[in-house]
N, C-alpha and C positions, 0 to 999 in steps of 0.2 A: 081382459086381454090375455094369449094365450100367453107361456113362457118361453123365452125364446129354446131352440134345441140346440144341445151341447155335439158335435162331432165327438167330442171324447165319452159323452154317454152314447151313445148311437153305438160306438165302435166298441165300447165296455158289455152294450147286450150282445151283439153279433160275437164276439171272442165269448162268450155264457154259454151263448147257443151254440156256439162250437163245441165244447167241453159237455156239456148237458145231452144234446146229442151224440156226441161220441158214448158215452156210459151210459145213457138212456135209452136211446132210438127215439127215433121221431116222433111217438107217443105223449112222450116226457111236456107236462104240464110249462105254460108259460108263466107259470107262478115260480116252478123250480129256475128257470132259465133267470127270470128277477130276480129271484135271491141268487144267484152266483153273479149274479151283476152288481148287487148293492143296489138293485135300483127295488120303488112298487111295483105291481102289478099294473099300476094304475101307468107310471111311465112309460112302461113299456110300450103301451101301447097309444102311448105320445109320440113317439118315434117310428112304431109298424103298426098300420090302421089295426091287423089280423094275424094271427099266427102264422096263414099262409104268404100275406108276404114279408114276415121274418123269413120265413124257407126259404123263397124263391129269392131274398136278398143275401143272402147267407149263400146261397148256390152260384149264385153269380160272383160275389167278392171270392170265394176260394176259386173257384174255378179261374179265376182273372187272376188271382197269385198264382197259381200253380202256374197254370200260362207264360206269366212274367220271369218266376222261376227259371223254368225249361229254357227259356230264350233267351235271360239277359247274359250282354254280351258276346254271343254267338259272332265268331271274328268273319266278317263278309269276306274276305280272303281264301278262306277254305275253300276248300271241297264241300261238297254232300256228309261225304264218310266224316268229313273230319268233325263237321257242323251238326251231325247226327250221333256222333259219339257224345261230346260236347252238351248238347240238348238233354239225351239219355242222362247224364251222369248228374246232370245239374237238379233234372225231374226226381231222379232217384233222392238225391241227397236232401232234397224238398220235402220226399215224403216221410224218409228214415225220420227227418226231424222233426216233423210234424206229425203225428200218429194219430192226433185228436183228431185235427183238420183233416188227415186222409178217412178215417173211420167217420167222419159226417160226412164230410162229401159221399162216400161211398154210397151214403144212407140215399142223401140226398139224388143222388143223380139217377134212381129208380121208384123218387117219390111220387105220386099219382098228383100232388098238389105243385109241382115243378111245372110253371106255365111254358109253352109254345117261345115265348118273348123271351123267357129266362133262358132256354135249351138254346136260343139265337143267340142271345149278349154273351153264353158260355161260349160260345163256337166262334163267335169275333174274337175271343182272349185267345182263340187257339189256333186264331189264320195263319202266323205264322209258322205253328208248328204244321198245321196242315198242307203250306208254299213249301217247305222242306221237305215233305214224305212225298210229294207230290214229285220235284225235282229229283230226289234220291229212287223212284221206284220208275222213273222214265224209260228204264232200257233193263230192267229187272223182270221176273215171273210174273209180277201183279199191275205190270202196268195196263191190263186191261180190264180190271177188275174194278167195280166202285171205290172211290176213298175211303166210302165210310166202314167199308169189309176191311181194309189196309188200316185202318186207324183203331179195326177192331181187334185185328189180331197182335197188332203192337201194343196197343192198352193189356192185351190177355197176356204178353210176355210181361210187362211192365209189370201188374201188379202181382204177379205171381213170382217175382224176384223181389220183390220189396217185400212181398211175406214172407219169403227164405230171409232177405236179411235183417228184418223186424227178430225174424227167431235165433237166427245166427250171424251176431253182429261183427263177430270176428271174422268173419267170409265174406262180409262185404262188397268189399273191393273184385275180391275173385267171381262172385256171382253177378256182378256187375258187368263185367267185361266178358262173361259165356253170354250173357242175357245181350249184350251190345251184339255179340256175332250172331244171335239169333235172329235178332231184328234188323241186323242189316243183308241179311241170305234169306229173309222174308222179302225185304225193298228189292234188294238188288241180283240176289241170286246166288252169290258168292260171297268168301270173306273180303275178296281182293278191291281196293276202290274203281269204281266204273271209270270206263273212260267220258271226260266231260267235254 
């Protein structure tokens, strides 16, 4: 009879393969990934039939934090601007803090073993953020433009601010809030909030 599976080893390889991936790249052996879990080789893949869907598991859980990240508590009262400000600072402070988890995601989300289904479960974590840029870009430059171009060039503001404040962490704050007026004069046009 097989042994039953622990949730807290399951969640002890995925947090391995985070770390192991971030300082390794994807390459990196699932023997290394065991050992920084405390678990064998042989567990591991008690828990993920294959390598690749530890990836494509590991792709979806970050990708669904960061999501939850970006959104929790977003106050339904606001505004677009106010709720996109809000979103921004929440994803930034996510990633500042997590540098592992951004450095594998990173990895991950140009992995050739990233299935179709996993690229879907990611983009459910990020409907919300996606109902937000949608509403915020409604009467803006790119409201006729596909989302996925709008959600491209936000991403390209986004991480290219979080590498400024990965490296200058005393700027933070300030890079934060140029990086916010880029991305909302990409949505909307202007610094000034749309009228809603």
């Amino acid at each position: 009879m097989p042994r039953p599976r622990s949730e807290d080893r399951r969640n002890a390889i995925l947090q391995a393969a985070t770390r192991v991936i971030a300082s390794q790249g994807l390459g990196a052996a699932t023997a290394a990934i065991a050992k920084e879990a405390y678990v064998s080789n042989g567990s591991l893949f008690t828990y993920f039939d294959t390598k690749v869907e530890l990836l494509n598991e590991l792709y979806v859980a970050l990708k669904t934090e960061m999501g939850a990240a970006a959104t929790a508590d977003l106050r339904a009262g606001d505004g677009p601007r106010e709720q996109v400000r809000q979103m921004w600072t929440q994803w930034w402070r996510w990633a500042t803090a997590n540098p592992d988890k951004r450095r594998a995601l990173a990895q991950l989300q140009v992995a050739d073993d990233i299935t179709a289904d996993s690229h879907r479960a990611a983009s459910q974590a990020f409907s919300s953020i996606a109902d937000l840029l949608e509403r915020s870009r409604a009467h803006g430059p790119m409201q006729d433009v596909p989302l996925g171009f709008v959600l491209t060039l936000v991403n390209a503001i986004a991480e290219a601010t979080i590498d400024e404040m990965i490296r200058e962490p005393a700027e933070a704050e300030a890079r934060g809030s140029v990086a916010f007026d880029a991305i909302w004069r990409v949505l909307a046009g202007s610094s000034a909030a749309p009228a809603v």
